[in-house]
C-alpha positions as CSV (number, residue, x, y, z in Angstrom):
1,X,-16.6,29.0,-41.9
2,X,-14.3,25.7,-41.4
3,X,-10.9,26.7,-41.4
4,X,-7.5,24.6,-40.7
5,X,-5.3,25.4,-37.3
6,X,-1.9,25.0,-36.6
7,X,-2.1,21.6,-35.2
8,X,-3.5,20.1,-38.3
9,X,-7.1,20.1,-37.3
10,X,-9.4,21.9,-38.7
11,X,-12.9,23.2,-37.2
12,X,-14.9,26.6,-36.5
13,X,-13.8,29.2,-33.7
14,X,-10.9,30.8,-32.3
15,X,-8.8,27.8,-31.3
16,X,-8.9,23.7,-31.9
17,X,-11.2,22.6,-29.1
18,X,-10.0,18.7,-29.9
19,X,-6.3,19.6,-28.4
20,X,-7.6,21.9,-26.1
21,X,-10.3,18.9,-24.4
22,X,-6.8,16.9,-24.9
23,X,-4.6,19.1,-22.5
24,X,-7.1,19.7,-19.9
25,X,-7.5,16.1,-20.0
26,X,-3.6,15.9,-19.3
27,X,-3.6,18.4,-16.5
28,X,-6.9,16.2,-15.2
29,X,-4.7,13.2,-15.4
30,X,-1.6,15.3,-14.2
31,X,-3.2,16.4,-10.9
32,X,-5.0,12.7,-10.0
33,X,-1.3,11.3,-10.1
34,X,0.1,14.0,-7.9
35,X,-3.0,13.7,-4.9
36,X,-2.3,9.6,-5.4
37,X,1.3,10.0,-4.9
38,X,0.6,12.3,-1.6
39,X,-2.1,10.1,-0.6
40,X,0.7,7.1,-0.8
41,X,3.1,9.3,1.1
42,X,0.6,10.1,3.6
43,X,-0.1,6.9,4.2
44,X,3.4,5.5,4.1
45,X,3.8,7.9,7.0
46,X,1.1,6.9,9.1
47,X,2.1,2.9,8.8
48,X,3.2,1.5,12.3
49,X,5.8,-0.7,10.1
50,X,8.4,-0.6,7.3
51,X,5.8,-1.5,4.0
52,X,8.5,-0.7,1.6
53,X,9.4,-4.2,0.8
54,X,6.1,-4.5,-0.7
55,X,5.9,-1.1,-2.4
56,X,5.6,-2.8,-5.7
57,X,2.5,-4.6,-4.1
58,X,-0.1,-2.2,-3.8
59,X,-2.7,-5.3,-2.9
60,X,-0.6,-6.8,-0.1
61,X,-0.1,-3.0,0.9
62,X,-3.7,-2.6,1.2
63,X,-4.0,-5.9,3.1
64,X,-1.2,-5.2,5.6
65,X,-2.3,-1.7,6.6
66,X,-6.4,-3.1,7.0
67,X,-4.7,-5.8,9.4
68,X,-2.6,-2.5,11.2
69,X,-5.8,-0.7,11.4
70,X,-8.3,-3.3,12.5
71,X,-5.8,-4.3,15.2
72,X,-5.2,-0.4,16.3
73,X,-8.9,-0.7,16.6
74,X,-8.9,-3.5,19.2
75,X,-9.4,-6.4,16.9
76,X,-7.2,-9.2,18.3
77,X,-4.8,-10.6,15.6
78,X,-6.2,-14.4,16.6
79,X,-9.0,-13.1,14.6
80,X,-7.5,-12.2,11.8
81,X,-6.1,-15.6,10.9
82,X,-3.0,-14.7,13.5
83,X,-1.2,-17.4,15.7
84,X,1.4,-17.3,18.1
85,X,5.4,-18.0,16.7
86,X,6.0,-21.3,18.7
87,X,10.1,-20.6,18.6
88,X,9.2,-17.3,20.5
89,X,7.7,-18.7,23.4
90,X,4.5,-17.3,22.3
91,X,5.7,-13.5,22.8
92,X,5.4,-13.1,19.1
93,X,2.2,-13.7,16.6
94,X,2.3,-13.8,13.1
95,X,-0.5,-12.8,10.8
96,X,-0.2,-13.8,7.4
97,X,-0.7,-10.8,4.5
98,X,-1.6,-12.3,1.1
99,X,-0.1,-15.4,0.3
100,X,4.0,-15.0,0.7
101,X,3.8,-12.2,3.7
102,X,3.7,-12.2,7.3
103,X,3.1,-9.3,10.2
104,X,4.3,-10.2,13.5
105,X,3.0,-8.4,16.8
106,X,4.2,-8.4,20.0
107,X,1.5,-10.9,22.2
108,X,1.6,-8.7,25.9
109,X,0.9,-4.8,24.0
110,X,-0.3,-6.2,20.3
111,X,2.8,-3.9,19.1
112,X,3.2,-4.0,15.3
113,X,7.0,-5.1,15.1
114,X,7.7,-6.2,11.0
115,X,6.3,-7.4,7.6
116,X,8.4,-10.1,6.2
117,X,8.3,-12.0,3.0
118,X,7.3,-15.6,4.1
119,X,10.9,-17.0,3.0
120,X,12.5,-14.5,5.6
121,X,9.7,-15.3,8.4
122,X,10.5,-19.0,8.2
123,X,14.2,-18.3,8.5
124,X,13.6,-16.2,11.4
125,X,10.5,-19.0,13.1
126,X,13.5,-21.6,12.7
127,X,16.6,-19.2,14.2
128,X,14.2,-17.6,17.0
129,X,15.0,-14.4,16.1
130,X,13.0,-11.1,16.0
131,X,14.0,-7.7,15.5
């Protein structure tokens, strides 16, 4: 026999399987955001560099720790689109990330040293400064 429960629906059975599908949907949901969120931590951990200027960028993110890895691996950056930083004497190269980012790399030990937004990389090509 149909019968009406608490929560407005009504159905057959001891409880209202359409909020019950509904909260283990939620915990579902509920537990995929909390793995993601240690998954970024984890991997905000394991970066070489400070990414958090481009936290809100999860694509250029993405990007910049493929070039961190393929380098780690022995890919030269010259390969990933990387050329040398003329105002450093060629000690520093600078692969771009996306459009408006850049990694530099120390030439000699291919040392990950900074990300910077492309406005702060000129200002930096043109005083020949690097942190």
């Amino acid at each position: 026999m149909k019968r009406t429960f608490s929560c407005g629906h009504s159905g057959k059975g001891q409880f209202c399987h359409a909020c019950a599908a509904a909260e283990k949907s939620r915990q579902g949901h509920k537990l995929e955001r909390d793995e993601a969120r240690a998954e970024r931590r984890r991997a905000a951990e394991d970066d070489h560099v400070d990414l958090s200027i481009v936290s809100h960028l999860s694509a250029v993110q993405r990007q910049a720790r493929e070039i961190l890895r393929k380098v780690s691996a022995g890919e030269h950056p010259f390969s990933l689109n990387g050329k040398p930083l003329r105002s450093c004497c060629g000690q520093v190269i600078s692969v771009p990330v996306g459009r408006s980012y850049r990694l530099l790399f120390d030439a000699p030990t291919l040392k990950p040293l900074q990300l910077l937004s492309h406005e702060t990389y000129n200002r930096v090509a043109d005083r020949r400064l690097v942190r």
